[in-house]
PADO-414654 format. One record per residue (C-alpha): residue in one letter; x, y, z. Coordinates in steps of 0.05 Angstrom, whole numbers, padded with zeros to 5 digits. Each point is the difference from the previous one (the first is absolute). Layout:
! residues N
a:X:Y:Z
...
//
This chain:
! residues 218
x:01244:01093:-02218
x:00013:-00062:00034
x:-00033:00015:00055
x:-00070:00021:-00035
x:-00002:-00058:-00035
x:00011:-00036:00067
x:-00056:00032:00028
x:-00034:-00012:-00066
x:00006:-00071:-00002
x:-00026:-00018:00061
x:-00056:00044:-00001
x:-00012:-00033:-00067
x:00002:-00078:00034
x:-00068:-00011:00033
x:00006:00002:00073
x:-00027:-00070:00008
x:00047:-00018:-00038
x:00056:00029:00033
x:-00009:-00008:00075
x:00051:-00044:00025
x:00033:-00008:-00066
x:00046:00059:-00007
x:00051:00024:00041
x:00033:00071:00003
x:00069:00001:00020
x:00024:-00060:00005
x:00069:-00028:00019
x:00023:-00043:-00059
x:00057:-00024:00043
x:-00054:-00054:00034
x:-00017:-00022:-00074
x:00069:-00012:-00019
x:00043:-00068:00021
x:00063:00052:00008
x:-00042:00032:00049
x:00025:00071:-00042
x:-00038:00059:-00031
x:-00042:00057:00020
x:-00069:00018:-00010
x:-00051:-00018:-00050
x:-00057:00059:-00012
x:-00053:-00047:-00017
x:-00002:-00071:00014
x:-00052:-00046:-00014
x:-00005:-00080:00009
x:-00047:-00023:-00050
x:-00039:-00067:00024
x:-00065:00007:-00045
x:00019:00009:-00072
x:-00064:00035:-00009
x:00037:00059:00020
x:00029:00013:-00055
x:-00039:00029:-00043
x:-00005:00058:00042
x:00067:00010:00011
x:00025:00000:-00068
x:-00052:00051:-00012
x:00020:00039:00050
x:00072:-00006:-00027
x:-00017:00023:-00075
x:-00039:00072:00031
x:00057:00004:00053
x:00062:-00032:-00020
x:00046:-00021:00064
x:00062:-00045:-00006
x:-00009:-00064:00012
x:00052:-00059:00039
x:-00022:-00068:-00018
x:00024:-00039:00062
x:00007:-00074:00014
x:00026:-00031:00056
x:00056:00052:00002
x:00056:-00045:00008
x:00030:00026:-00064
x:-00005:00077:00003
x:00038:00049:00035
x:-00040:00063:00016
x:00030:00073:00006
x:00006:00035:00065
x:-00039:00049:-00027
x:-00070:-00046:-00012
x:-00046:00004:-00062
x:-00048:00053:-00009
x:-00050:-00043:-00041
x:-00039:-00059:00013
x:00029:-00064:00020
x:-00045:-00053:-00016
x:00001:-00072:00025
x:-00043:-00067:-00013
x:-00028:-00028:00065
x:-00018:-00070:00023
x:-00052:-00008:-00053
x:00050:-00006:-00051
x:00044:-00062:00029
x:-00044:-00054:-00020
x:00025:-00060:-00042
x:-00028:-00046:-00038
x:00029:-00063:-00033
x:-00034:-00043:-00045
x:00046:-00050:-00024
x:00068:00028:-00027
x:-00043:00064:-00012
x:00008:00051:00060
x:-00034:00075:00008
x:00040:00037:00058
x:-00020:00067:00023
x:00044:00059:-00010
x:00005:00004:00084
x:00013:-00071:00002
x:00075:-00012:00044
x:00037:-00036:-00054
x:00025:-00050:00068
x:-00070:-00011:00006
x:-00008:-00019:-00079
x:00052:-00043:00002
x:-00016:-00046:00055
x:-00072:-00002:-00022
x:00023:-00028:-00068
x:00049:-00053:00023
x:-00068:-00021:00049
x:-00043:-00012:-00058
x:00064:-00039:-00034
x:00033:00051:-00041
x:00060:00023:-00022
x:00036:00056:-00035
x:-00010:00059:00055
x:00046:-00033:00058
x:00040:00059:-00008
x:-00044:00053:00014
x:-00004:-00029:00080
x:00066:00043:00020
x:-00031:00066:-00040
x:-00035:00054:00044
x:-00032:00021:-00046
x:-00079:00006:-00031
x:-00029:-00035:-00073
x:-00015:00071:-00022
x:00068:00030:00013
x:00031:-00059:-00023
x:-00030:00001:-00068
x:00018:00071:-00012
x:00078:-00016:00014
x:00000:-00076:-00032
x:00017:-00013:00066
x:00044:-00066:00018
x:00059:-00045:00031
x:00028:-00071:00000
x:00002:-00008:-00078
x:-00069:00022:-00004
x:-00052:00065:-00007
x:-00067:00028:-00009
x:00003:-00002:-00076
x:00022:-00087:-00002
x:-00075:-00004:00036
x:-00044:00053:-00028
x:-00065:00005:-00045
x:-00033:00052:00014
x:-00010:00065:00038
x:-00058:00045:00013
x:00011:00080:00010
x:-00033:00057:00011
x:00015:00063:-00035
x:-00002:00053:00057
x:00000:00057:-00051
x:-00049:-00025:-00047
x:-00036:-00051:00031
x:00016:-00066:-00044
x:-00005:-00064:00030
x:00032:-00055:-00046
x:00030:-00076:00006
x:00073:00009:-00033
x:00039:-00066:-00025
x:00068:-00009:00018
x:00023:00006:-00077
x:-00025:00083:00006
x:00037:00021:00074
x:00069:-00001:-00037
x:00032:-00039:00063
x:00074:-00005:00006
x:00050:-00002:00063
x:-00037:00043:00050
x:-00045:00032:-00043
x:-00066:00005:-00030
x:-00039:00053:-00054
x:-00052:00015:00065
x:00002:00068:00006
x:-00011:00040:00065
x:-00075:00019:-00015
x:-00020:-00076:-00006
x:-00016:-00023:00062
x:00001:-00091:00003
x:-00055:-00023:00020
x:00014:-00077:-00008
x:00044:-00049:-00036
x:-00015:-00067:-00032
x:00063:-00055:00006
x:00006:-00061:-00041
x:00037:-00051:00056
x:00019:-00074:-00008
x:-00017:-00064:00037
x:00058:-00021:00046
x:00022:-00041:00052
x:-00025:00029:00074
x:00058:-00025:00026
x:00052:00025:-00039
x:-00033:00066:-00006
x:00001:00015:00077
x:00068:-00027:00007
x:00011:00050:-00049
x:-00045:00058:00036
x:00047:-00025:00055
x:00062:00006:-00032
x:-00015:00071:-00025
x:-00018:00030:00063
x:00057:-00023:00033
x:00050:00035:-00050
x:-00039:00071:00002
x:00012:00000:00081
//
């Protein structure tokens, strides 16, 4: 069965649409920081979000599993690889934008890379994502966090995508039921972005604090 619906699917997915987007058999072991796992069936890198409109089509008349998958540096993938589609948000989805306190991360975006960019506009209250290897989107899903601190002191907002039904929503932080390490997000809702509510801080102290952080994760 799997396999007809394989072949299904991606008969389904316009070929424009998927030339040079999916992948058959691919080693998950180069998508994963442990450098572990075997082979995905179907992998696509989604860098248009147009896309998906087709592919959760495609999904409801031929169901596959799917992998949600981040930056990897938090999953450890069987030997035996996925037979499914692994999906993962491209470069598209790394932008962030700060407007005062208020900033709008992508789910792609390197949580390093957030928290430099807020103490460079003056912020505070994300230092401690600098040491995490980690993306926005995973990081919401887990509440991820470190040094006194997580997702859930920063967060307003997040927008998903339902991959089974198709839903695209902005949910506050009051509805994702965050506690240590864990959110309500379930498997089938992909994050597409996250808003954070930051503070105004000291430059200074916050990259002696970026500093300071780094140091004790090596």
């Amino acid at each position: 069965m799997f396999k007809e619906n394989l072949k299904g699917f991606l008969t389904y997915i316009p070929e424009e649409l998927h030339q040079d987007k999916f992948f058959l058999d691919v080693s998950l072991s180069d998508l994963s920081t442990y450098k572990v796992g075997g082979r995905a069936a179907l992998y696509l890198k989604v860098e248009d979000s147009s896309i998906f409109s087709k592919v959760i089509e495609g999904l409801q008349k031929f169901p596959l599993p799917v992998l949600l998958l981040g930056n990897g540096s938090n999953v450890l993938i069987s030997d035996e690889g996925f037979d499914g589609l692994v999906l993962k948000l491209g470069d598209s989805f790394e932008s962030i934008e700060i407007d005062g306190t208020i900033v709008k991360a992508g789910a792609a975006a390197k949580l390093p890379l957030v928290a430099r960019q807020t103490v460079k506009f003056g912020l505070k209250g994300f230092e401690w994502a600098v040491g995490v290897p980690g993306t926005i989107g995973g990081a919401v899903k887990m509440n991820a966090g470190g040094h006194g601190s997580d997702m859930a002191a920063s967060l307003l907002e997040v927008t998903t995508l339902n991959l089974l039904t198709g839903l695209l929503i902005n949910v506050p932080v009051s509805q994702l039921e965050m506690s240590y390490r864990h959110s309500c997000i379930k498997n089938a809702d992909l994050v597409l972005a996250a808003t954070l509510k930051l503070h105004e801080g000291d430059k200074y102290e916050s990259n002696n604090l970026l500093k300071e952080i780094v140091r004790w994760r090596r």
